[in-house]
C-alpha positions in Angstrom: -80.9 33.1 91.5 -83.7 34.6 93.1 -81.4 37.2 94.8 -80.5 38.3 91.4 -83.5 38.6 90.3 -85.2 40.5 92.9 -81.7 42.9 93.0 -82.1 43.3 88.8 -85.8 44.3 89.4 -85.2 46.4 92.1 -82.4 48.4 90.1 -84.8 48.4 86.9 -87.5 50.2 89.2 -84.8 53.1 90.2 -83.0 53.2 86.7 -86.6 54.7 85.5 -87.2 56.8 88.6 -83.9 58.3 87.9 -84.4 58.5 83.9 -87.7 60.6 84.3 -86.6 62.9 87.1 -83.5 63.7 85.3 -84.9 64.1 82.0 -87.9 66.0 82.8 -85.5 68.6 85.0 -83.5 69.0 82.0 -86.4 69.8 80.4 -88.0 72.0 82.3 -85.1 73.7 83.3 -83.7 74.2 80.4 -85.2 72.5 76.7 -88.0 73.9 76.8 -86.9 77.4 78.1 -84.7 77.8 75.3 -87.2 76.2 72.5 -89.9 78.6 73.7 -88.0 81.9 73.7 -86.6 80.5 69.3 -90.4 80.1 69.0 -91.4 83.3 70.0 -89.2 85.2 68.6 -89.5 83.4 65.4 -92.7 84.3 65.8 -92.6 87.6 66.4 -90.2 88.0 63.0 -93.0 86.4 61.0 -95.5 88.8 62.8 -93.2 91.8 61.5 -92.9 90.5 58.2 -89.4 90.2 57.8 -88.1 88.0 54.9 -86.2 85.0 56.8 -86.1 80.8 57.2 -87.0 79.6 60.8 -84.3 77.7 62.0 -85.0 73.9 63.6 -82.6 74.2 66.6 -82.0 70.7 68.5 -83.9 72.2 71.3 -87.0 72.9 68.8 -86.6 69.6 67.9 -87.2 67.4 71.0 -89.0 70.1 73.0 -92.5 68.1 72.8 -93.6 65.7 75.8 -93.5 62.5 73.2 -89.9 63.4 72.4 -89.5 63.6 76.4 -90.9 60.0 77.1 -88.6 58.6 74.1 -85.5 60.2 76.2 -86.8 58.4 78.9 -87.2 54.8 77.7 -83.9 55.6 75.9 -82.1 55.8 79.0 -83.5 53.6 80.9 -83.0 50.8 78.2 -79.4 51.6 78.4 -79.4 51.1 82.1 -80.8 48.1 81.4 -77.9 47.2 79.2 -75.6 48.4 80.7 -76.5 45.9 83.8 -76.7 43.1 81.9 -73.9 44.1 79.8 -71.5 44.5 83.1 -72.5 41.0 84.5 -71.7 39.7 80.9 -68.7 41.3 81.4 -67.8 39.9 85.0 -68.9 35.8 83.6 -66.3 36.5 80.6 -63.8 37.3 83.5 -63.7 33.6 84.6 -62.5 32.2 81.3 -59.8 34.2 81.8 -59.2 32.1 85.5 -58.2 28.2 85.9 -61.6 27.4 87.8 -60.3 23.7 87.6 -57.1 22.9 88.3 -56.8 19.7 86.4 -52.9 19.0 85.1 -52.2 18.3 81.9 -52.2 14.2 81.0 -54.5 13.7 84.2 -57.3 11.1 83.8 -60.7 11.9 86.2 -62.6 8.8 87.1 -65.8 9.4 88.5 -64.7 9.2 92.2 -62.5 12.4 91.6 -65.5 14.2 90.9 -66.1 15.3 94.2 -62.6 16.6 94.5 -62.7 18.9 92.0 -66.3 19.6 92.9 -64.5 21.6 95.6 -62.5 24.3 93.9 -66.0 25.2 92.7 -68.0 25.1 95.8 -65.2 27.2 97.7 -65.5 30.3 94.8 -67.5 33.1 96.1 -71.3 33.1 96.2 -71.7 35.5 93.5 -69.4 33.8 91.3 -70.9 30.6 91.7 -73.9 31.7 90.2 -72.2 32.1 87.2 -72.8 30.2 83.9 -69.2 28.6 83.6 -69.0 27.9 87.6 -72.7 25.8 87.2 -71.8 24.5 84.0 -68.7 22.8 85.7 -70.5 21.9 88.9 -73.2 20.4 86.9 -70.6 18.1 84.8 -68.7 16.9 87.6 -72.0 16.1 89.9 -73.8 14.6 86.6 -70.1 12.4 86.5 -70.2 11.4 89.4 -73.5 10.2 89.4 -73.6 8.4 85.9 -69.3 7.7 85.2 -70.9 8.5 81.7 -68.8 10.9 79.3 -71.9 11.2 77.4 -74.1 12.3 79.6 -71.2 15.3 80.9 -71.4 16.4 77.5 -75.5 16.2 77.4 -75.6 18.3 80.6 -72.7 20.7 79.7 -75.1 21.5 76.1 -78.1 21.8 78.1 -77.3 24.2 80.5 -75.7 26.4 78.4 -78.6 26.0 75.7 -81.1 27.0 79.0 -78.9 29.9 80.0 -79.1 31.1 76.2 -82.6 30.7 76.5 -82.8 32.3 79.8 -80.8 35.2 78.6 -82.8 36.1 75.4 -86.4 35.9 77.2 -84.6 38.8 79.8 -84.3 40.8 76.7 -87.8 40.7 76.3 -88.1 44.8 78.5 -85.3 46.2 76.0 -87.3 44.8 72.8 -90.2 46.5 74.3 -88.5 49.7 74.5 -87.5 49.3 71.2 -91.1 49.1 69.7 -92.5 51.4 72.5 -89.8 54.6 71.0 -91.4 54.5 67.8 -94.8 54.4 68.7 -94.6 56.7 71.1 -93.2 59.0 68.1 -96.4 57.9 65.6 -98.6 59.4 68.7 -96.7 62.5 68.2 -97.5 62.7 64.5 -101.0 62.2 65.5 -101.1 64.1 67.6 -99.3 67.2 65.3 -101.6 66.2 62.2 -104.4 66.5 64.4 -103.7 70.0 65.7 -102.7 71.1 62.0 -106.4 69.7 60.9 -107.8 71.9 63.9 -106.1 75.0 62.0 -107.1 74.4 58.6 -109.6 77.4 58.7 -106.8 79.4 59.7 -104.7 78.2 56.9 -107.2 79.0 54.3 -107.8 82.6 55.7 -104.2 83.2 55.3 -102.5 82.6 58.4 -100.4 79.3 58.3 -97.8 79.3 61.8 -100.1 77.5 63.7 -100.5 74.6 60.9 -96.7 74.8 60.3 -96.1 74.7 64.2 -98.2 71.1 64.3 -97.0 69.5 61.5 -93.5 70.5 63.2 -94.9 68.5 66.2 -95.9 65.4 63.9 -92.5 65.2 62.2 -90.0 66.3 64.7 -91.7 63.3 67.1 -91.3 60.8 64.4 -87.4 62.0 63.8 -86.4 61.5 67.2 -88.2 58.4 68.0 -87.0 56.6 64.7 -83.4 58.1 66.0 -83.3 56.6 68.8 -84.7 53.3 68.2 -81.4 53.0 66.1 -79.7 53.5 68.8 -81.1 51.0 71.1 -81.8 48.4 68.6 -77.8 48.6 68.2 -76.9 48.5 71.3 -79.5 45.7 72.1 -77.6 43.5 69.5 -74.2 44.4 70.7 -75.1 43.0 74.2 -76.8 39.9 72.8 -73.6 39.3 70.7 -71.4 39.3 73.7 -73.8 37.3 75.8 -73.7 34.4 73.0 -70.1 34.7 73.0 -70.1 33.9 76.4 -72.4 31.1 76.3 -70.1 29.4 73.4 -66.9 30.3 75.8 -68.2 28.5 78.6 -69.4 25.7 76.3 -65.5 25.8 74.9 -64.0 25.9 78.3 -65.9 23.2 79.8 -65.0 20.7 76.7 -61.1 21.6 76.8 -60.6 22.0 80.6 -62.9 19.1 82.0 -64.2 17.3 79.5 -61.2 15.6 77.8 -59.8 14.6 80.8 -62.9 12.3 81.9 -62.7 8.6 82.2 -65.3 6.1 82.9 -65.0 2.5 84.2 
């Protein structure tokens, strides 16, 4: 477990490395490139007076620094997901596999435990730290310990009620990221209504691109933020529907596979 842990941290720590070089070199090589010549010469067809709308390219759009950090948490949210989601993945595998090889009509007292026990002990070491292969080990060992049906069934609950629990509080980075995108976008309005208060005078003396520029600022931050927060927030409850699908699998598998075939003294 704390293999796992220290691997999933250790890959968190690079998926953001990774997030912010690559989306800062797109931007500087070429978002920003692009947004700055539309500006300009935008501006310089306001400058001449010519009768014609500015256009709010997707470039325009996100060119800012807060729309840059939101591309960022975006990305490495889905990393994020995307790990948790392919482990998810790789547990849901198993139900697929006959982990226990108990024959139909076969009664297990609680001195066959062990024997079974086996089959699990001898999967792989990364497989055995999955949620069905602990849920099973867990039964037999708690059987033959106690011979008590009951308490297979109490321990078979628990675990997966803990490895619910265990899986929800690992969301906790992702739900960050989710409320971090939008705020992150407010400071942009802020930021662009602040800049458009700065301009007022200019505004009142006639000239109004450098007010219109901010206020493009506030609201193009708040667009893409709220956009993406979408995004994540769906994705985030895509993944924790598959995960509790999993968790009611195992729960399944453990009841028809192991469960009705126990007998105590």
């Amino acid at each position: 477990m704390k293999n796992r842990l220290s691997s999933e941290f250790i890959f968190q720590l690079f998926a953001l490395l990774i997030a912010v070089i690559v989306v800062h070199a797109v931007y500087v090589g070429a978002i920003r490139p692009s947004a700055d010549a539309q500006l300009k010469q935008q501006a310089e067809l306001l400058a001449a007076g010519t009768d014609f709308t500015p256009e709010r390219t997707l470039t325009v759009v996100i060119r800012d620094f807060e729309q840059e950090a939101c591309f960022i948490l975006l990305i490495w949210a889905l990393a994020i997901m995307g790990y948790k989601g392919l482990r998810t993945a790789r547990e849901g595998d198993l139900l697929q596999r006959s982990l226990l090889d108990i024959p139909e009509g076969t009664s297990v007292l609680p001195e066959d435990a062990r024997e079974f026990s086996r089959a699990l002990e001898a999967l792989p070491e990364q497989e055995q730290d999955y949620l069905l292969p602990r849920t099973l080990l867990s039964a037999l060992q708690r059987f033959a310990t106690t011979g008590s049906i009951q308490a297979v069934s109490d321990t078979i609950k628990e675990n997966c009620e803990v490895e619910s629990d265990r899986l929800d509080s690992e969301m906790s980075m992702v739900r960050y990221i989710a409320w971090a995108i939008p705020s992150i976008g407010f400071i942009g309005t802020v930021r662009g209504i602040g800049d458009a208060l700065g301009q007022a005078y200019k505004a009142v003396e006639g000239d109004i691109s450098g007010v219109t520029a901010s206020l493009g600022v506030a609201f193009n931050s708040t667009f893409v933020a709220l956009v993406l927060s979408i995004i994540i927030m769906f994705c985030l409850h895509q993944l924790q529907l598959s995960q509790e699908r999993l968790v009611l699998d195992c729960q399944r598998y453990a009841d028809k596979r192991l469960l009705r075939f126990l007998v105590a003294h």
